[in-house]
C-alpha positions in Angstrom: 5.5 13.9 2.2 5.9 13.5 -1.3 9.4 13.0 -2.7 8.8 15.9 -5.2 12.0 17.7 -4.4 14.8 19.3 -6.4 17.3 21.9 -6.0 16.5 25.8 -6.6 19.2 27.9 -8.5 22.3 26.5 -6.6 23.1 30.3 -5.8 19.9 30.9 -3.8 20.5 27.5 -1.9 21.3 27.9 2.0 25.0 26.0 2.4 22.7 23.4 4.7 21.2 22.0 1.5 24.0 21.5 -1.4 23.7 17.7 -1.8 26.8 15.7 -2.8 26.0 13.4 -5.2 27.2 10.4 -5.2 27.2 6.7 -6.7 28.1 2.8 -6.2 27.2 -0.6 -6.8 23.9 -0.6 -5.4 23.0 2.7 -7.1 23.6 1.3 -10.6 22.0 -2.0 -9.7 18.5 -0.4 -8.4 18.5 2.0 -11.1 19.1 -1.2 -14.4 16.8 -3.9 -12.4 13.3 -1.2 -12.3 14.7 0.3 -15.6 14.9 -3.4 -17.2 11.1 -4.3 -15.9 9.6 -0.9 -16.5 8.9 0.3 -13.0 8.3 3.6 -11.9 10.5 4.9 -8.8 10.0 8.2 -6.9 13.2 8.9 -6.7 13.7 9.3 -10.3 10.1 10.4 -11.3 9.5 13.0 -8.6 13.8 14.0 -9.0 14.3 13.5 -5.3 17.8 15.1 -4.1 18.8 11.8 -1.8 18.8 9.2 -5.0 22.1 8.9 -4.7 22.8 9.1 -1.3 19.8 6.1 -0.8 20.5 3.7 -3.8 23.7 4.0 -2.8 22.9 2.6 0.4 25.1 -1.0 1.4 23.0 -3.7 0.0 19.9 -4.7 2.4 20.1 -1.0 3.7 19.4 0.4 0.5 16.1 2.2 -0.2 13.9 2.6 -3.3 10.4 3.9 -3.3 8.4 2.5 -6.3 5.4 4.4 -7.6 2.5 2.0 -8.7 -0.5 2.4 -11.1 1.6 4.4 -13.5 3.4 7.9 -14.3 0.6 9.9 -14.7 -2.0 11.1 -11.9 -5.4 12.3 -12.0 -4.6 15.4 -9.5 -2.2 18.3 -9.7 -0.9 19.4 -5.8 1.6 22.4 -6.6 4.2 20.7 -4.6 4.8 17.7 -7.1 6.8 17.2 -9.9 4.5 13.9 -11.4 2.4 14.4 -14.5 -0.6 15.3 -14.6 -4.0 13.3 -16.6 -7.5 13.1 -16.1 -7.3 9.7 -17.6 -4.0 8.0 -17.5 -3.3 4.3 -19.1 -4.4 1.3 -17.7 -2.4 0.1 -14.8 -0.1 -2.8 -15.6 -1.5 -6.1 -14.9 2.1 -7.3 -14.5 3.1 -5.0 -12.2 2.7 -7.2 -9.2 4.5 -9.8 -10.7 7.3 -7.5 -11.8 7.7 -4.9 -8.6 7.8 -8.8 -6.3 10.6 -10.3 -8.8 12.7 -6.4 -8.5 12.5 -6.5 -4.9 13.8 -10.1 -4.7 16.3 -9.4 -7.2 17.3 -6.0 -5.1 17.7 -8.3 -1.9 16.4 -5.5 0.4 14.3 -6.1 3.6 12.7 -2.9 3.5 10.5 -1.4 1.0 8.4 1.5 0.7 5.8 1.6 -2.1 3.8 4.4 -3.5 1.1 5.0 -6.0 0.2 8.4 -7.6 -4.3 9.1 -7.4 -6.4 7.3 -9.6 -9.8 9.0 -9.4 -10.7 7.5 -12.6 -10.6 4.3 -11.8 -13.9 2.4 -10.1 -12.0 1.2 -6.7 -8.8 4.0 -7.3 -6.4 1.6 -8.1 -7.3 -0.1 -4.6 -7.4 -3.5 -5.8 -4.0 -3.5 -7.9 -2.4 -2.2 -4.6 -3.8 -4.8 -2.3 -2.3 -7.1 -5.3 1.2 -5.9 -5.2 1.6 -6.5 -1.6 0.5 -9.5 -1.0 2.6 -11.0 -4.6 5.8 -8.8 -2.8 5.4 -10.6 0.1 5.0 -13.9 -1.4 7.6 -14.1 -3.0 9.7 -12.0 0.2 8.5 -13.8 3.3 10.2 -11.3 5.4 10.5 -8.3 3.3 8.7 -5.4 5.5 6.4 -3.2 3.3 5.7 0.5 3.8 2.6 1.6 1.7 2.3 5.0 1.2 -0.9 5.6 0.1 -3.3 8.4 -1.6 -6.1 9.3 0.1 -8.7 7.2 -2.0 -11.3 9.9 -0.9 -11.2 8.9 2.3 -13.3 5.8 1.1 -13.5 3.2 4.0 -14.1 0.3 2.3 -10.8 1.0 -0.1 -8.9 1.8 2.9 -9.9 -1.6 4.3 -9.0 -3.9 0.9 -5.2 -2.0 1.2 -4.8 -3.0 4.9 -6.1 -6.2 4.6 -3.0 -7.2 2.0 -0.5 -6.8 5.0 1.3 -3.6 4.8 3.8 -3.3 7.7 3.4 0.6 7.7 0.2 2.2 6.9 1.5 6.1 6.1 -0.8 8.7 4.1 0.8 12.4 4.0 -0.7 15.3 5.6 1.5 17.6 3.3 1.1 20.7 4.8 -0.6 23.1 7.7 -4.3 23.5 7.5 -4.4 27.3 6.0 -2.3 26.8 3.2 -4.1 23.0 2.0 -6.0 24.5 -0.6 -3.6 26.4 -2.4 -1.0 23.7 -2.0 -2.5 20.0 -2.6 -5.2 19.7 -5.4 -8.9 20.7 -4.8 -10.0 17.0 -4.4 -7.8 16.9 -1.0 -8.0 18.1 1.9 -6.6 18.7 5.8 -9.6 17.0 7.1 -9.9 14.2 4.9 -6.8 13.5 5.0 -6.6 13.3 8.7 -9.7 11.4 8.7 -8.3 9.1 6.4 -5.2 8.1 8.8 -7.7 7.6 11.8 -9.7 5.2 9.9 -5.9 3.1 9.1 -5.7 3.3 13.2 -9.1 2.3 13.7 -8.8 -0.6 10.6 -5.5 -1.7 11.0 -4.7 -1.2 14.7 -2.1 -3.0 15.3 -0.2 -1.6 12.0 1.6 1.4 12.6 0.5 4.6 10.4 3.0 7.2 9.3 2.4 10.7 7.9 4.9 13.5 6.5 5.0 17.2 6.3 6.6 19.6 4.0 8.5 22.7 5.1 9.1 26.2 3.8 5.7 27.1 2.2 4.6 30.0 4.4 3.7 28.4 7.0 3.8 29.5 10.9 5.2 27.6 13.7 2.2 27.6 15.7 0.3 26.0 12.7 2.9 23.4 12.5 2.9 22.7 16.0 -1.1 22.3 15.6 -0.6 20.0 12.1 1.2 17.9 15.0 -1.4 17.7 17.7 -3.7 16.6 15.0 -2.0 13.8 13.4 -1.5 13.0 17.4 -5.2 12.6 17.6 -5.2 10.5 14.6 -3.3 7.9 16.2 0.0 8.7 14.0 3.2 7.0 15.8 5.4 8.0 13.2 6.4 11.5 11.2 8.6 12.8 8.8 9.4 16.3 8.3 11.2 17.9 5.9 12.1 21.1 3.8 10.0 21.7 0.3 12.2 22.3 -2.5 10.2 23.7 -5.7 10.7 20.6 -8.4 10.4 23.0 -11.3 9.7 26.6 -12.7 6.4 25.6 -13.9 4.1 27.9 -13.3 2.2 24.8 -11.1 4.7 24.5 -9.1 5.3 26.6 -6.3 8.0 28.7 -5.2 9.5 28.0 -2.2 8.4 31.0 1.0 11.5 29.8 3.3 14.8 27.9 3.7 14.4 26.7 7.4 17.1 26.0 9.5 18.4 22.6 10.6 18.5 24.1 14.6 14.5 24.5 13.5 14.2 21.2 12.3 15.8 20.1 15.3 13.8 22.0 17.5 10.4 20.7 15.7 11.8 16.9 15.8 12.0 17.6 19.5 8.5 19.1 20.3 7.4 16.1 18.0 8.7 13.7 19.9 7.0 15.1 23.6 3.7 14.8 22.2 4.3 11.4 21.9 5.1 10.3 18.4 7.4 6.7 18.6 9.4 7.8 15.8 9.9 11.4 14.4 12.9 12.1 11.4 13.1 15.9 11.0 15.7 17.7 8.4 15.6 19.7 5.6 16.4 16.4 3.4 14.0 14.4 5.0 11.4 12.9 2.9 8.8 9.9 3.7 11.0 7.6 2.4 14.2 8.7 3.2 16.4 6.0 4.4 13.4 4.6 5.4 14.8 0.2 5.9 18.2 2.0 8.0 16.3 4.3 10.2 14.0 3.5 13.3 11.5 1.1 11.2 13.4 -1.8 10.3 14.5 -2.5 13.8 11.5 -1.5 15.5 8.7 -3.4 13.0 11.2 -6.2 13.0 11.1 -6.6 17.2 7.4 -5.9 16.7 7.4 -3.0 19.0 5.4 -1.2 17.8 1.5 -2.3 19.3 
């Protein structure tokens, strides 16, 4: 899922989801070492509610999601809080260099990395992605990467230039149920493709575990959720996130949000996950893809190389 997320009018909030904000050493230090190199974070671009709570994080367990290829993207889903462009700048050729030297500087073992669509570009950006990872983990021998990708058109031969850097985690977000795609991810998305593009990560990358994320609360019914499930199941996803949508601004784009559901739901949807066979599930309305993503289930598990 994206990390779009905000809070709604605090008086139309359910008690479940008032968020406690909250600092510390590590908060101030993530937040002046990507400020100082100009990098672009989700959690501060896409105004995700767990900032705090996540930078916040004891040092090595701390969790930053950094968005490459710029601020700007070439689509415009109605869930996401990220600017819109039909032609953004020109990526950063230092980026790699300057995202590698952050992440040493930052000391975690765990990072999750991002990148908003670049339809404009020849290879989507493909190239410059493959590019960060591999200068990341050169200069971070054991630093495990999670790449959360876009879709890249479900191009196969971009898919492949991305895997073959050496992500640890190969995710790509579903979003949402089938029926309501259309009105809720741009027009140059879609369920199938989507889908199609984490089964060709499986079929790439198989020994790379792929990781997908759905949002919450936009109308959806449980059956279709359950159904969202079984097909990322016949994808070959081993690991989901799902979490509540949260509207990131009044914007006529953005949309409102249809429901506030209940943790016991989110409980009971984590557990139905989980007995269709998915290795690691995280489900709660503050759940997001990267959510304390290096303290959860992936460190330890990628680190034992469990996962197969």
């Amino acid at each position: 899922m994206s990390n779009s997320a905000t809070a709604e009018q605090p008086a139309r909030l359910p008690p479940w989801l008032k968020v406690k904000l909250a600092g510390g050493k590590d908060f101030e230090r993530i937040k002046a070492v990507s400020a100082r190199r100009s990098l672009h974070t989700v959690c501060e671009e896409a105004r995700c509610p767990n900032i705090a709570e996540c930078w916040g994080g004891q040092k090595g367990a701390a969790t930053a999601t950094f968005m490459l290829l710029g601020d700007e993207c070439t689509r415009a889903c109605r869930f996401c809080s990220v600017s819109s462009k039909a032609r953004p700048d020109a990526p950063d050729p230092e980026e790699p260099i300057k995202l590698a030297e952050t992440l040493s500087d930052m000391g975690l073992d765990y990072a999750v990395i991002t990148t908003v669509c670049r339809d404009d570009l020849p290879d989507q950006g493909a190239g410059h992605v493959a590019q960060v990872i591999r200068e990341a983990k050169r200069r971070n021998p054991k630093l495990l990467i999670e790449i959360l990708m876009q879709d890249f058109q479900g191009r196969r031969d971009l898919l492949k230039i991305v895997a073959a850097a050496g992500p640890d985690v190969l995710a790509h977000n579903l979003e949402t149920v089938e029926r309501l795609t259309p009105d809720v991810r741009d027009h140059r998305a879609s369920y199938r493709q989507s889908l199609e593009v984490l089964a060709l990560c499986r079929e790439i990358a198989p020994k790379t575990p792929s990781k997908s994320s759905l949002m919450l609360g936009l109308g959806e019914t449980k059956d279709e959720v359950l159904a969202a499930f079984y097909d990322l199941r016949q994808a070959g996803v081993q690991i989901l996130t799902i979490g509540q949508y949260l509207r990131p601004s009044r914007a006529k784009r953005n949309l409102p949000v249809a429901e506030f559901v209940s943790p016991e739901r989110f409980e009971d949807y984590g557990r139905r996950a989980r007995e269709m066979g998915f290795l690691h599930v995280a489900s709660g309305p503050f759940v997001r893809s990267s959510y304390r993503a290096g303290e959860l289930f992936l460190k330890d598990y990628l680190g034992a190389n469990h996962l197969g």
